[in-house]
Backbone as JSON, one array per atom type, in Angstrom:
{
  "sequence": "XXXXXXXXXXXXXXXXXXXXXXXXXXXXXXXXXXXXXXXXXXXXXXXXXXXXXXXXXXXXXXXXXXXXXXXXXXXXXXXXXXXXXXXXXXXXXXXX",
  "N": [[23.95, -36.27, -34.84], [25.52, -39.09, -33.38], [27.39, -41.76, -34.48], [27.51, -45.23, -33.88], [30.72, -46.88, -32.67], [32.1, -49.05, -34.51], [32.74, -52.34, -33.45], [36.5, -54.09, -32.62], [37.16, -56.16, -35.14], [39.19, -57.53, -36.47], [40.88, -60.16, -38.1], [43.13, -63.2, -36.53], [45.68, -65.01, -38.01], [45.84, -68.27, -37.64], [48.77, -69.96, -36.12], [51.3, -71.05, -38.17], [49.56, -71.77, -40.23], [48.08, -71.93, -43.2], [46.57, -70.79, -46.12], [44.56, -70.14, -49.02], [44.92, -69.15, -52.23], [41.0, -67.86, -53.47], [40.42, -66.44, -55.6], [41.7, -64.27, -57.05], [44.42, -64.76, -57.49], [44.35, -67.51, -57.93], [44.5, -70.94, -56.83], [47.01, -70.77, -55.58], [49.21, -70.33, -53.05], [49.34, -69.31, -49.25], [51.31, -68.69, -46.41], [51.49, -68.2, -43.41], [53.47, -66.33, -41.52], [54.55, -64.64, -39.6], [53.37, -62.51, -37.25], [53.09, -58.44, -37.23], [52.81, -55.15, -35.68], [51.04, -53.7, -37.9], [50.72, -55.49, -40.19], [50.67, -58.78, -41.45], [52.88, -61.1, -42.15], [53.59, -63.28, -44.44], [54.56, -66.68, -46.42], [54.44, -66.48, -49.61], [53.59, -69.23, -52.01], [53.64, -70.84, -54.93], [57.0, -70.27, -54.77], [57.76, -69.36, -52.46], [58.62, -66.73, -51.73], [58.63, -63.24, -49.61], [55.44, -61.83, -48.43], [53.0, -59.67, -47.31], [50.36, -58.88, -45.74], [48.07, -55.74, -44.88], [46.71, -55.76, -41.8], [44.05, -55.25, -42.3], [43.43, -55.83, -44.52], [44.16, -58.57, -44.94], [41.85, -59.09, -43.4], [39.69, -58.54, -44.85], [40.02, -60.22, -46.7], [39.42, -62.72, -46.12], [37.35, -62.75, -45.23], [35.61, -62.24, -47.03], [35.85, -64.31, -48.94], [37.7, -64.28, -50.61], [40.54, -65.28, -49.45], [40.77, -67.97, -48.29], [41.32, -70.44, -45.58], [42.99, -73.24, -45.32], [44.36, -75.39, -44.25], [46.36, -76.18, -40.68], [49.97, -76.69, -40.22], [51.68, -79.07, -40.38], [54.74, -79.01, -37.53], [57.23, -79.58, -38.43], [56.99, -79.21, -41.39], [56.22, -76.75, -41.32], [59.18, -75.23, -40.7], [60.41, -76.3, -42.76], [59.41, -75.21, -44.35], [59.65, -71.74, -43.79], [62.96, -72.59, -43.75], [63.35, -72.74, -46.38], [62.08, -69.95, -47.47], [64.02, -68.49, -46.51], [66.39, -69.11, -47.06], [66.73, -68.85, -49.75], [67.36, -69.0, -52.54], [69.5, -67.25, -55.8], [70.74, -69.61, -58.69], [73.49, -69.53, -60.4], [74.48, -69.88, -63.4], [78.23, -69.77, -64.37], [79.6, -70.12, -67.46], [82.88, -71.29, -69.71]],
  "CA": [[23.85, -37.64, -34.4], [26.69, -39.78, -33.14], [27.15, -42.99, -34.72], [28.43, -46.3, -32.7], [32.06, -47.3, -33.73], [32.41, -50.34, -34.92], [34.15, -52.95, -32.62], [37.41, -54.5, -33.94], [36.71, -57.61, -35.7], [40.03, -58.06, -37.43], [40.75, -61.66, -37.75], [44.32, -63.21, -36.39], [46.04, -65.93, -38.49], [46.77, -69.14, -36.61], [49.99, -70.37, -36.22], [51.51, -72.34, -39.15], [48.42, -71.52, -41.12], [48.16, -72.21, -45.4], [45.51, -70.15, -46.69], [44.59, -70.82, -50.58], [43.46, -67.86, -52.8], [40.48, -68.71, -54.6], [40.31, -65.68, -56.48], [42.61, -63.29, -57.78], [45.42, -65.9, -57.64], [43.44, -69.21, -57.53], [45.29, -72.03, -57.03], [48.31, -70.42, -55.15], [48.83, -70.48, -51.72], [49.95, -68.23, -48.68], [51.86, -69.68, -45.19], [51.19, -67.59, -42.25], [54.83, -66.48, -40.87], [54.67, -63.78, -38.56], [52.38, -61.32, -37.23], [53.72, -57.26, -36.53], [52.03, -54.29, -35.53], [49.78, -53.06, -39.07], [50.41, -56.05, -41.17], [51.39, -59.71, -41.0], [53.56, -61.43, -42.82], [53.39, -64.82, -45.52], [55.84, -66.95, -47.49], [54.35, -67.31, -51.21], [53.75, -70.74, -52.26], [54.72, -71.49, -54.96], [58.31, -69.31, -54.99], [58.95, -68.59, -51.17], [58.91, -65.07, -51.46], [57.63, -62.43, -48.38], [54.32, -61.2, -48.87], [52.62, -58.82, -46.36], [49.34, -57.57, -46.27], [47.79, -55.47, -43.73], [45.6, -56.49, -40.81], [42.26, -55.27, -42.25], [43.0, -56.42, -46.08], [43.88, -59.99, -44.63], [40.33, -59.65, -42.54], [38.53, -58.39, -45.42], [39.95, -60.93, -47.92], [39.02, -63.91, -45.5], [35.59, -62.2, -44.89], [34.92, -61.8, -48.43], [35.92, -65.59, -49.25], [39.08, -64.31, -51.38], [41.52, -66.04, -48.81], [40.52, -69.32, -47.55], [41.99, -71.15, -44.71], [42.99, -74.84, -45.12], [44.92, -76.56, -42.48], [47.22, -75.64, -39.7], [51.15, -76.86, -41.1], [52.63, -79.54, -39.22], [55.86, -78.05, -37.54], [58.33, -79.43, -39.27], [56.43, -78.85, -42.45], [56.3, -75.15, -41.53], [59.98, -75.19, -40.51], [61.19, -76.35, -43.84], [59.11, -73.85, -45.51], [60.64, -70.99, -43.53], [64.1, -72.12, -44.05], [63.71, -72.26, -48.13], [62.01, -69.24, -47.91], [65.0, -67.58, -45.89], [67.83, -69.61, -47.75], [66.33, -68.78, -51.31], [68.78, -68.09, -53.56], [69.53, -67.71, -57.57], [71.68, -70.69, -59.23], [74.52, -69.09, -61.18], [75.81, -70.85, -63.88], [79.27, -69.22, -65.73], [80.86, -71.28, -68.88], [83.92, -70.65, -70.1]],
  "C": [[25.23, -38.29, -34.45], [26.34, -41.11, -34.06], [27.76, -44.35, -34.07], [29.43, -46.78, -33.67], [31.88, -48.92, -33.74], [33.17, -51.39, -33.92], [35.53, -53.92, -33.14], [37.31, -56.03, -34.26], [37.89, -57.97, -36.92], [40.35, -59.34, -36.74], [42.68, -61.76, -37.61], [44.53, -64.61, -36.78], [46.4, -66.97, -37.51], [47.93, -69.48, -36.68], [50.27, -71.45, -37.22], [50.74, -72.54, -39.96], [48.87, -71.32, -42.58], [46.82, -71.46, -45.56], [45.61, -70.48, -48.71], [43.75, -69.5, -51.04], [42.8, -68.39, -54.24], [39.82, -67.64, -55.79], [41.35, -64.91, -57.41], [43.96, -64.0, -58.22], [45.31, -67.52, -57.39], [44.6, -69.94, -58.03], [47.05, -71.57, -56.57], [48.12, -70.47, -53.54], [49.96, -69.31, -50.83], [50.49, -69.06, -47.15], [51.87, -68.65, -44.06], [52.5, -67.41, -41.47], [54.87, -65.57, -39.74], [53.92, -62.59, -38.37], [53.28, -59.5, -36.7], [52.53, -56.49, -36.63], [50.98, -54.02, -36.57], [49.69, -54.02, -39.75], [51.2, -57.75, -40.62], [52.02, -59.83, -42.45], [53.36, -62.63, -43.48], [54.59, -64.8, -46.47], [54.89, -67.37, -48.36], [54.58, -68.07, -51.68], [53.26, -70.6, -54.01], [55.99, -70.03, -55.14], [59.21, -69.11, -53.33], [59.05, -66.99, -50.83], [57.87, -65.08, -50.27], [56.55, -62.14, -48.92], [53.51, -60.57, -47.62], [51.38, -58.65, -46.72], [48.69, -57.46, -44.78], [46.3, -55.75, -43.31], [44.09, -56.41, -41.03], [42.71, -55.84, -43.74], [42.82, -57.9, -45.49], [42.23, -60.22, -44.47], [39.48, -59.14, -43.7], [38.6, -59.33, -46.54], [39.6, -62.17, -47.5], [37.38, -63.76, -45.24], [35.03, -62.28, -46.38], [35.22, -63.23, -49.52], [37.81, -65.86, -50.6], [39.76, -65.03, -51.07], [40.62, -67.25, -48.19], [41.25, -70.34, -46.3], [42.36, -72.76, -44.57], [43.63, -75.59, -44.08], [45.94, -75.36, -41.81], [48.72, -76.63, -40.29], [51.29, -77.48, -40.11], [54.12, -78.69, -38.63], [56.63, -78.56, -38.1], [58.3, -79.2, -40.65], [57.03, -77.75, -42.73], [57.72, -74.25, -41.3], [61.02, -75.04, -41.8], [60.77, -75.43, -44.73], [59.6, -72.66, -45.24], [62.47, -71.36, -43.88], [64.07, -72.07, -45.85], [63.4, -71.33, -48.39], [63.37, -68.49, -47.49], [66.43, -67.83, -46.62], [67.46, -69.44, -48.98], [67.42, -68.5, -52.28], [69.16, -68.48, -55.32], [70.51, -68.72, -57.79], [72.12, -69.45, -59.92], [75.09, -69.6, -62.01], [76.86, -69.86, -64.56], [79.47, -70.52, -66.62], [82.01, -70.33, -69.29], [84.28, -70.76, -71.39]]
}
């Protein structure tokens, strides 16, 4: 017996999209930056950092209520959050 394949039901982030995880990292949030071939991409709120995860974890952690979706980012919102994530950088202090 054959079985029928599945059809693809992975889900695609909107643009400028905040997601909130209300599990595993409750009370943190994720920013929707760019989609590529197997996985998209997110800047880590709070810190800025990259964070990746691929196209079926996203769809199974939004399916499974892990990830949540809250608003769409105004653009200049989502502008300033890309450049702090991209300009991030350690303070240095020396003394002498």
């Amino acid at each position: 017996m054959f079985k029928k394949k599945k059809a693809n039901l992975n889900l695609q982030p909107p643009p400028r999209a905040i997601f909130a995880w209300n599990s595993l990292r409750c009370g943190d949030f994720v920013i929707f930056k760019e989609s590529y071939k197997d996985y998209y991409e997110f800047i880590y709120v709070p810190g800025g950092d990259l964070f990746r995860l691929t196209i079926e974890d996203f769809t199974k952690s939004v399916k499974s209520g892990m990830l949540e979706f809250v608003e769409q980012l105004p653009e200049d919102v989502y502008n300033e959050s890309l450049e702090l994530s991209t300009n991030k950088c350690c303070n240095v202090q020396t003394t002498k």
